[in-house]
N, C-alpha and C positions, 0 to 999 in steps of 0.2 A: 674765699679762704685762700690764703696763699701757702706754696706747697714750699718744702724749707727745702735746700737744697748744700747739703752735709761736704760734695766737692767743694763749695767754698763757704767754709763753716763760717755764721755769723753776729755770732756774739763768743762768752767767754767759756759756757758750758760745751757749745760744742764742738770749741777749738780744742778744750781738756779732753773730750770724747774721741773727736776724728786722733789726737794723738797717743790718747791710750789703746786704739786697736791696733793702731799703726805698729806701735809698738811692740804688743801682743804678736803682730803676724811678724814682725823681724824678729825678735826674742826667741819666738819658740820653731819659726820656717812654716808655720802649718794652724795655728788658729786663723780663723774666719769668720770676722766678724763684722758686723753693718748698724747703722746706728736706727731709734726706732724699738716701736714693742713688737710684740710677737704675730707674725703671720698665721693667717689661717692654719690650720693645721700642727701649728707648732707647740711645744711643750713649756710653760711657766709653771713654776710650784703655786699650788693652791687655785687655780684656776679650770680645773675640771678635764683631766687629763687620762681618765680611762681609755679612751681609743687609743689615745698614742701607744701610749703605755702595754695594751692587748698587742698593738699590731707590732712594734717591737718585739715582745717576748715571743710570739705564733711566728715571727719569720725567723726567731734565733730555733725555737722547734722546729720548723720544717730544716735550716740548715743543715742542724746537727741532732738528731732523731733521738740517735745513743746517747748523749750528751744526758741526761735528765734536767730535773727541774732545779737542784741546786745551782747549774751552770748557768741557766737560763738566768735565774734572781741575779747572782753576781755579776752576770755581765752587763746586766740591764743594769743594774746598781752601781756599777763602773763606769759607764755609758752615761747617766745621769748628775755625776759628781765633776768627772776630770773637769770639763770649761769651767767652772765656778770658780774648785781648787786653782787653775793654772790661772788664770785673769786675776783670783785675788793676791797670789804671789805677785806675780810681774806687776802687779798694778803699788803693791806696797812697796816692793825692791826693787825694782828697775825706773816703774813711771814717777811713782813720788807722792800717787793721790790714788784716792780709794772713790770706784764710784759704789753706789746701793746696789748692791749685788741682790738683791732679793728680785731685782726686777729683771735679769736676765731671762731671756727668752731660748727656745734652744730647737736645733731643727735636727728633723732625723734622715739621712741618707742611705737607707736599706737596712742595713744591721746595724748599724754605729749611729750615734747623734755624734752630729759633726755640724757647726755652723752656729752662730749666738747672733743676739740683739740684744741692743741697748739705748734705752731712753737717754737722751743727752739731760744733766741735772746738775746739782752742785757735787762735790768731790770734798772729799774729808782726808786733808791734810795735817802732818803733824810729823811728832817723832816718829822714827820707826816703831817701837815698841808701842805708841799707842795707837798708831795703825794696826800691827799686829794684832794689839787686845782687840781693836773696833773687825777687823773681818774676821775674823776667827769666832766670835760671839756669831756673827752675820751668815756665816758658813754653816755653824752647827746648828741654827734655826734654820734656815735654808734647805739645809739636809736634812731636818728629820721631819718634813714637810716632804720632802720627795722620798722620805722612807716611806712615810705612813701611806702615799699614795703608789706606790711599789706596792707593799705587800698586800694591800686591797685587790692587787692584781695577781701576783704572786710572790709567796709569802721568803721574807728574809728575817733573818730575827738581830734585834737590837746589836746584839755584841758582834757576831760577825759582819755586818755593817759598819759598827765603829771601827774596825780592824782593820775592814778594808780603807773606808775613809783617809785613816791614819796612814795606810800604806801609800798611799797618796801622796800625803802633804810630807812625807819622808823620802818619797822619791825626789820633790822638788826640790826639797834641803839639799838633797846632795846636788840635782842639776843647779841651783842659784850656784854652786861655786863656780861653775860652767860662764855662766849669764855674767857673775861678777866675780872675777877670778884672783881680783885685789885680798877677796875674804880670806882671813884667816880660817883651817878647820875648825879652830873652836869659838868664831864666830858664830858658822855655818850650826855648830850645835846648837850654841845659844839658841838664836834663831827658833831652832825648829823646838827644841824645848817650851820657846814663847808660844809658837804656836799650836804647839797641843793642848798644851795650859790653856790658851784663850778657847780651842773647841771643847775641851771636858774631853781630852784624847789622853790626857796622862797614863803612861803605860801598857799600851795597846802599839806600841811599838818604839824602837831607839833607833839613833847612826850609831857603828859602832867606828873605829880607826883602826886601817890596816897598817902594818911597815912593811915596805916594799924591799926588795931584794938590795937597791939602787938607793935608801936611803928615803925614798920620798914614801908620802903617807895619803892614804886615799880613803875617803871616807865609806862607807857600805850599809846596808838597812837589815835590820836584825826586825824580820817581821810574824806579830802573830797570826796576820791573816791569810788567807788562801784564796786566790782569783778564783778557780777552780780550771783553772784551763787545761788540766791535765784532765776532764772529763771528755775533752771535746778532739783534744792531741794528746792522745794516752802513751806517745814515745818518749816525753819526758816532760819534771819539772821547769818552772821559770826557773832562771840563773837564783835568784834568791826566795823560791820558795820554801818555806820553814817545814815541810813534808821532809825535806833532805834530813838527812844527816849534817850536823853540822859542820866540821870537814868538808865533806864536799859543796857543802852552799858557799863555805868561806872560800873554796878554791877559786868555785866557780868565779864567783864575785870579784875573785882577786883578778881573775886572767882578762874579763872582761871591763875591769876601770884599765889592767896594762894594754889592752888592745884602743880601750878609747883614748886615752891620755899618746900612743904611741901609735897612729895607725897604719904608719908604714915598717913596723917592726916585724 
């Protein structure tokens, strides 16, 4: 048997592969990904994932004691969505081709899954929008496969799961103008409007548009969900979590797109 060897990719799938991570790691400075199914120990939806899944949530307990078990579910549930979410944007909007995101593989590094795999295969190209419809169908099957195998572990319940999810793919919205900076903001809505639509996310969160002092407009995420990470760092919320007052989430939000947009100001 001969062993394929991905440094010099050869044929047409795993040229599209070795360039979609390539990608992936300049895009975002920090995915990690290798091509190939899943290693021993490693986590894929539907593939019998209790252990992982145990040993993840018992080391997010032992970290943070006080923390309870809502913190625990979210972050596991956080923990098991981001690579999917962030591979199938960049993979729509930046690379151009969609690989089968169902086959992701995903490795865990102490308290965070951090690190992916992926079978080299064919890629499903097309318009944007019906890329979008095709991962976004692909994503919300996906996730409620590693819902369902979550709360067998410990329990999260449907809506705030979709909430979180959504907080997600609303983050990215705003970072794509980051990635493609060509976009118009009401691009960028569109966009992410398509892709809630295609998860069955409708209304479980928005961007909303700031005007800025200077005339320019930044876009912000009007979210229902709750990470819960103020169980864990109870000195305060995230910049946009919906706990705040709103006032102050808009402030927050505001000072922190002028800090990024201006970082020597």
């Amino acid at each position: 048997m001969t062993t394929r060897n991905y440094l010099f990719a050869s044929n047409e799938h795993d040229v599209a592969l070795t360039r979609l991570m390539a990608t992936a790691a300049s895009v975002s400075g920090f995915m990690k990904g290798a091509p190939g199914g899943p290693l021993p120990g490693w986590y894929r939806a539907g593939a019998g994932n209790k252990e992982f899944l145990e040993t993840l949530i018992g080391r997010l307990a032992l970290t943070y004691p006080d923390a309870g078990q809502p913190y625990y579910a979210a972050r596991g549930w956080n923990n098991l969505i981001w690579q999917p979410a962030y591979l199938a944007v960049i993979a729509v909007h930046i690379h151009g081709a969609l690989p089968t995101l169902a086959e992701i593989s995903q490795s865990r590094q102490n308290l965070d899954v951090d690190g992916y795999r992926l079978p080299a295969g064919p890629q499903f190209e097309g318009p944007v929008e019906a890329m979008i419809e095709k991962a976004g169908r692909e994503m919300r099957v996906l996730a409620d496969v590693m819902l369902g195998e979550l709360s067998a572990v410990t329990k999260l319940k449907p809506l705030p799961a979709k909430r979180l999810l959504a907080d997600r793919m609303l983050g990215l919205m705003v970072r794509l103008g980051q990635w493609k900076p060509e976009l118009s903001i009401n691009e960028q809505r569109r966009y992410c409007g398509l892709w809630l639509e295609a998860m069955g996310l409708t209304g479980q969160g928005d961007l909303d548009v700031l005007d800025l002092e200077d005339g320019r407009q930044v876009l912000i995420t009007t979210r229902k969900g709750c990470c819960m990470d103020y169980l864990a760092f109870p000195e305060r919320y995230c910049a946009s979590c919906p706990k705040q007052d709103d006032d102050i989430r808009i402030a927050r939000q505001r000072d922190a797109a002028v800090a990024e947009m201006d970082p020597l100001s």
